[in-house]
C-alpha positions as CSV (number, residue, x, y, z in Angstrom):
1,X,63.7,-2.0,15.4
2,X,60.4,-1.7,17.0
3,X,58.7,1.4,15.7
4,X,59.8,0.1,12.1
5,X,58.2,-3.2,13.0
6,X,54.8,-1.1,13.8
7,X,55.2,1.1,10.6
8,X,55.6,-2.0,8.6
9,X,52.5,-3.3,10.6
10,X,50.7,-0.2,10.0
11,X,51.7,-0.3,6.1
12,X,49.8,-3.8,6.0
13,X,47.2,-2.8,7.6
14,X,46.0,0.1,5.1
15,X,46.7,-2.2,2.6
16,X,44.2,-4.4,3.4
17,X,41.6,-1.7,4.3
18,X,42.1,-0.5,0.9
19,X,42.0,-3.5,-0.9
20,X,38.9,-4.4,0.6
21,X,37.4,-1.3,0.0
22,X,37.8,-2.3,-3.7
23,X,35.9,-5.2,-3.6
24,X,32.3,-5.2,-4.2
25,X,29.6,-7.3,-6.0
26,X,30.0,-7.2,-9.5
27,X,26.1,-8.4,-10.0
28,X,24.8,-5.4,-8.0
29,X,24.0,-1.7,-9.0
30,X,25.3,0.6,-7.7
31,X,28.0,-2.1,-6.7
32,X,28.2,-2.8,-3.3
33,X,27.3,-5.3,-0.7
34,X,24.0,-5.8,1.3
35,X,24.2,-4.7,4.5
36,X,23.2,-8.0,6.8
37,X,19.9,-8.3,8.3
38,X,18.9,-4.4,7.2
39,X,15.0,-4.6,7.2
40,X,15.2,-1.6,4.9
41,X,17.1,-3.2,2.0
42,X,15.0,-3.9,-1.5
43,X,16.6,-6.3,-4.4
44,X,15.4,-5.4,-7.7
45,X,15.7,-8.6,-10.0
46,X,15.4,-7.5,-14.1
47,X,16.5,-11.0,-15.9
48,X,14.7,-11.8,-18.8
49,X,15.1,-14.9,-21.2
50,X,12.4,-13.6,-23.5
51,X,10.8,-10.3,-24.5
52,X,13.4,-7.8,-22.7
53,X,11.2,-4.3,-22.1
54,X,12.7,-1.3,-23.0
55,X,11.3,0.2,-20.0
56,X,13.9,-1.7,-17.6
57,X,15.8,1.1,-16.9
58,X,13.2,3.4,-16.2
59,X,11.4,0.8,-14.0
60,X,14.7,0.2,-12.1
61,X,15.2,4.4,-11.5
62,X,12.1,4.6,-10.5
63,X,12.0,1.6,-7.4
64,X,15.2,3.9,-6.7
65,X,13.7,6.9,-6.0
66,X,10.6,5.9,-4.7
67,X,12.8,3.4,-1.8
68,X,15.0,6.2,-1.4
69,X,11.7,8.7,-0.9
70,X,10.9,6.0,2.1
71,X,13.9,5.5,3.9
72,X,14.4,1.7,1.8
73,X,18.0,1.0,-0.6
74,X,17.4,-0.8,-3.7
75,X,19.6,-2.7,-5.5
76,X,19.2,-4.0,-8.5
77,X,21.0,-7.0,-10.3
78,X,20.5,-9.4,-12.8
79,X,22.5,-12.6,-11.2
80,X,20.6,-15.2,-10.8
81,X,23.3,-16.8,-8.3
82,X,22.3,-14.1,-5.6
83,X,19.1,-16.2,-5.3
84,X,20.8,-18.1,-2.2
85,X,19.5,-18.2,1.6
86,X,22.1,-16.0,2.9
87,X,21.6,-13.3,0.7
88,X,17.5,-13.4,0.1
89,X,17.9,-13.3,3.7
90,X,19.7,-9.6,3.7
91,X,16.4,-8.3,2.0
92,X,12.9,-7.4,3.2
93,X,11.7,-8.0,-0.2
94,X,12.6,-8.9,-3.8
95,X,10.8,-7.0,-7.0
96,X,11.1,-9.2,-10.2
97,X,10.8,-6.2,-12.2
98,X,9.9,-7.1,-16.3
99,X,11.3,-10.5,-16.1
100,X,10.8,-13.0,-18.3
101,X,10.5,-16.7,-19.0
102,X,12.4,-18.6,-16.9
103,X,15.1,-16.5,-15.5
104,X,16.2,-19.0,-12.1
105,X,17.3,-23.0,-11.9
106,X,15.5,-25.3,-9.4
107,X,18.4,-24.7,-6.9
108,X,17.7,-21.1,-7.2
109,X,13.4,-21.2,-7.5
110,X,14.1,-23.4,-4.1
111,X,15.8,-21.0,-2.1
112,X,13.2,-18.1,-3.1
113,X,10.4,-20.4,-1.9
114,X,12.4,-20.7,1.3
115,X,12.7,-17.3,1.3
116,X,8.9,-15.9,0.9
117,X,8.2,-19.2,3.3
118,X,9.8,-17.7,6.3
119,X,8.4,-14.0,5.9
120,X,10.3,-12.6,2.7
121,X,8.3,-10.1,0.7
122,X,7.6,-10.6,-3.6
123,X,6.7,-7.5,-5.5
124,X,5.9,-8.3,-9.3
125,X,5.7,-5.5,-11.7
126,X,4.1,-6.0,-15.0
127,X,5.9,-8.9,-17.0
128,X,6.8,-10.5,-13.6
129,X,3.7,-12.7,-14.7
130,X,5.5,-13.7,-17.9
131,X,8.1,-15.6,-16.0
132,X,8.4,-18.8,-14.4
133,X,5.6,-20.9,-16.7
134,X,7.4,-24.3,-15.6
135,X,7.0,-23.1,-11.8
136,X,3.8,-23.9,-10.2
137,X,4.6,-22.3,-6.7
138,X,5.7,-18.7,-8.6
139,X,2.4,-18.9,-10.6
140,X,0.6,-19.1,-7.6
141,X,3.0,-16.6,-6.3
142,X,2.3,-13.7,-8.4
143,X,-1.4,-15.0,-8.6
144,X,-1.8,-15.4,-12.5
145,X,0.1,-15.9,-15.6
146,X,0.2,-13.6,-18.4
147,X,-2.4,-14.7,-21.0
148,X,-2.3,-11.8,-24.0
149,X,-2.3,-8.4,-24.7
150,X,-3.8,-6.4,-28.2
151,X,-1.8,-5.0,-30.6
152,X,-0.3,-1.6,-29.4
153,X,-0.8,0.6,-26.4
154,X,-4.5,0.9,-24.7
155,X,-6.1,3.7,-22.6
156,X,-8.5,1.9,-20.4
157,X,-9.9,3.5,-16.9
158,X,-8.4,1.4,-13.8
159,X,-10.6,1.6,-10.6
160,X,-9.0,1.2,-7.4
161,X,-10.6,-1.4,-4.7
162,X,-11.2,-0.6,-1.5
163,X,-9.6,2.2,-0.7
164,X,-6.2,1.3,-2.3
165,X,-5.9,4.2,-4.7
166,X,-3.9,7.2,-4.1
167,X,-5.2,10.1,-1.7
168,X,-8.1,11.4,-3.3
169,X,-8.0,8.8,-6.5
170,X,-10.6,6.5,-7.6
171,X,-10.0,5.8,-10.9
172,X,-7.7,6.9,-13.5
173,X,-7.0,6.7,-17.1
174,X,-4.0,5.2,-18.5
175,X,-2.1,4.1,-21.1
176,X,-0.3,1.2,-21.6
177,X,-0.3,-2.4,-22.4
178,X,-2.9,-4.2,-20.8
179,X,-2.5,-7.5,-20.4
180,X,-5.0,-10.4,-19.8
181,X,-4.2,-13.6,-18.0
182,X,-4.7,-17.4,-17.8
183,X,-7.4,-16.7,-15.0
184,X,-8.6,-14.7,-13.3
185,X,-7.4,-14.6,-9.5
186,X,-9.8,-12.4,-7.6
187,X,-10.7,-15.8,-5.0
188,X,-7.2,-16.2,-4.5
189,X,-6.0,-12.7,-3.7
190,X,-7.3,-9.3,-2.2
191,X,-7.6,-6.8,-5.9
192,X,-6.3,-3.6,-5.8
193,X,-7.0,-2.2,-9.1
194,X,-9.3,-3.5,-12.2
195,X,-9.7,-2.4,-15.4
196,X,-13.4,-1.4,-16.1
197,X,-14.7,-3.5,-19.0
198,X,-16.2,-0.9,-20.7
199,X,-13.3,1.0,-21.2
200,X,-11.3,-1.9,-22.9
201,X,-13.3,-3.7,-25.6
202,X,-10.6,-5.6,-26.9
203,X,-9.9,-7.1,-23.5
204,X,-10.3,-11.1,-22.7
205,X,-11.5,-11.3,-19.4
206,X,-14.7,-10.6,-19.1
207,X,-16.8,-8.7,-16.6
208,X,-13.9,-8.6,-14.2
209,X,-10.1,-7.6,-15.5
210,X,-8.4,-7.7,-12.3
211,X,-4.5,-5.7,-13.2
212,X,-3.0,-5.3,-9.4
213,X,-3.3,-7.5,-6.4
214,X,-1.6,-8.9,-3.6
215,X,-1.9,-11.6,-0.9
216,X,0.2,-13.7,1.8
217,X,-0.8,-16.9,0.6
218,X,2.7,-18.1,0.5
219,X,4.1,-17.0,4.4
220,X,5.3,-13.8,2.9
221,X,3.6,-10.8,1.1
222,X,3.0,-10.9,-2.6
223,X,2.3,-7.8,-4.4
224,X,1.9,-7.4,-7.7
225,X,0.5,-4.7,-10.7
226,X,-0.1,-5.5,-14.0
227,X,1.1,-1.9,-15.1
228,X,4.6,-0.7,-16.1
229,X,5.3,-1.6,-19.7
230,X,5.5,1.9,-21.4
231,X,8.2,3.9,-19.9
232,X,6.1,6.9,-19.7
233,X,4.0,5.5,-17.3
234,X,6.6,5.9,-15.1
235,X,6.6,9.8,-14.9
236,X,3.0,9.6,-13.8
237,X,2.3,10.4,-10.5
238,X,-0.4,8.1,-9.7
239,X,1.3,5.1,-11.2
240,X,4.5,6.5,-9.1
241,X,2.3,6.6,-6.0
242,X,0.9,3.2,-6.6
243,X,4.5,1.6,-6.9
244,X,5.4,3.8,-3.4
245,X,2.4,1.7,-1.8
246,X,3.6,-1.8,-3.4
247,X,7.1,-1.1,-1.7
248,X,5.9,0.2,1.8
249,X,3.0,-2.9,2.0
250,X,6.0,-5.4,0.6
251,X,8.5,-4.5,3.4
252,X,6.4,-4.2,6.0
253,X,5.7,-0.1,6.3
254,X,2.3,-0.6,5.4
255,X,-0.7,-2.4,7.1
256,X,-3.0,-2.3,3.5
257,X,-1.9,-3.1,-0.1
């Protein structure tokens, strides 16, 4: 009677074990859980409610590889309900990666303030500044709204600022879609990268196009690049290497943006 009590006991036991190993988060790629409190643990948010970029996937691959390259796991979702304090709080930082318009409810925009309030990181890439027009603190988080952009593609040279270029890079022709915003927020944040004037005629902001910044204005750090819409940007290496510094400086790895 007692060992077929303990088999039966045993029985139930894998059960469980192997039912919970079955159960994961349907909202995150590849689908499994956060690991609590892991400093090393990136969320990749891709929601859009507007313009949806084909480059997405390409963008979401790529923050894969490069966290992976850096000893960080990214996760990528496009649930807007993970926006909550326990699970911000499993992250060292959150990319908004080619969201657009407003992709979180007040409940949701409240607990992400909370989160970059008490240390949490905010990396932006590209049409993270065409999101969030009703929300004056994410403006102010990702330090300008998107404005315009020209027709088409445009190959414009991009210097980096102080220092913040890749080994040995001071500026670098690209192409892709430049975009101008609704003002310019060099007083507000430290620039990494501008786009020299010269090089883009059909640009609307003057003497000083600032495209990649960041700044801890809001308790946590607040990176951001204006770059990223074609997806064959992503296979160049100095774009790649600029992302790889956005994620090190969000999550902590990195004293300078």
């Amino acid at each position: 009677m007692l060992a077929r009590m303990i088999r039966c006991l045993l029985l139930t036991s894998a059960c469980v074990v192997a039912l919970a190993g079955c159960v994961s988060s349907p909202a995150l790629e590849p689908a499994q859980q956060v690991a609590g409190g892991a400093p090393g643990r990136v969320l990749v948010f891709s929601r859009t409610a507007g313009f949806r970029h084909d480059s997405i996937p390409v963008t979401i691959d790529t923050l894969r590889t490069l966290g992976a390259q850096s000893g960080l796991t990214v996760d990528a979702t496009e649930d807007a309900t993970l926006f909550d304090d326990a699970t911000l709080a499993r992250y060292a930082a959150v990319v908004f990666a080619q969201t657009t318009r407003e992709v979180l409810a007040p409940t949701q925009q409240a607990a992400f303030e909370r989160y970059v309030a008490n240390g949490g990181a905010f990396m932006g890439v590209h049409a993270a500044a065409d999101s969030g027009y009703t929300w004056p603190w994410y403006g102010d988080l990702v330090g300008a709204w998107f404005a315009r952009h020209p027709d088409g593609l445009q190959t414009v040279r991009v210097v980096f600022e102080n220092g913040s270029g890749p080994a040995g890079v001071q500026d670098w022709r690209v192409t892709d879609e430049i975009y101008d915003y609704r003002r310019n927020p060099r007083p507000q944040v430290r620039v990494i990268a501008s786009v020299d004037p010269a090089s883009h005629p059909s640009g609307g902001m003057g003497d000083d196009h600032p495209i990649a910044w960041c700044h801890t204005n809001a308790g946590g750090r607040a990176w951001y690049t204006g770059l990223g819409h074609d997806a064959a940007l992503f296979a160049d290496p100095v774009f790649r290497a600029h992302l790889q510094r956005g994620l090190l400086w969000s999550t902590g790895r990195a004293e300078v943006c």
